[in-house]
N, C-alpha and C positions, 0 to 999 in steps of 0.2 A: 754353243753349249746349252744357253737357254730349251732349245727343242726337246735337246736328250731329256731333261730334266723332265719339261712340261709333259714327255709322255711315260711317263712311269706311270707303273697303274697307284689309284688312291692306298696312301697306309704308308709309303714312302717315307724317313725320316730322310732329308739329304742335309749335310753341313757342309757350307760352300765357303769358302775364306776368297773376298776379293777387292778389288783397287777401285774395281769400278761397278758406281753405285748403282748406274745404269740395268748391269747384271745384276741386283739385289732386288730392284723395283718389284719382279713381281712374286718375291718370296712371302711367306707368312707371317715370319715376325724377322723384323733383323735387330742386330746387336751390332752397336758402331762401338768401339772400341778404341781407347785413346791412353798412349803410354802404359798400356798392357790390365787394365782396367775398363767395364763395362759403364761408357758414357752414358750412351742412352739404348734402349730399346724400344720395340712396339713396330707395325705396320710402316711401310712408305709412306700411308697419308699421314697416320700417327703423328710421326717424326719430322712432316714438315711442317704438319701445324703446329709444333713445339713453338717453331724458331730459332731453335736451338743449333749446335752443331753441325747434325745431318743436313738441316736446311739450307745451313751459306754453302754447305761442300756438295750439295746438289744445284744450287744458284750459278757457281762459279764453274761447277762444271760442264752445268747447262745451256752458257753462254758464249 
């Protein structure tokens, strides 16, 4: 699915709802969202340099 994505041409708005974080990595900003509420946002690197949230659930799913 990734591919589809990455070739659209630029101007593109896509909103993608997923489980796995792997498929958000190389979005623009993402929104992690917890008990129906906006935890955190911002970039992939953004968000693991929090340490926050996103970060143990990229840690643990990266392991």
């Amino acid at each position: 699915m990734n591919s589809g994505i990455e070739s659209l041409p630029k101007g593109f708005t896509v909103i993608a709802v997923t489980y796995s974080l792997s498929f958000a990595d190389p979005f623009d900003w993402i929104f992690l969202l917890e008990q129906g509420h906006i935890a955190e946002s911002g970039t992939h690197s953004e968000l693991l340099a929090m340490n926050g949230l996103y970060s143990k659930l990229w840690q643990t799913a990266m392991a």
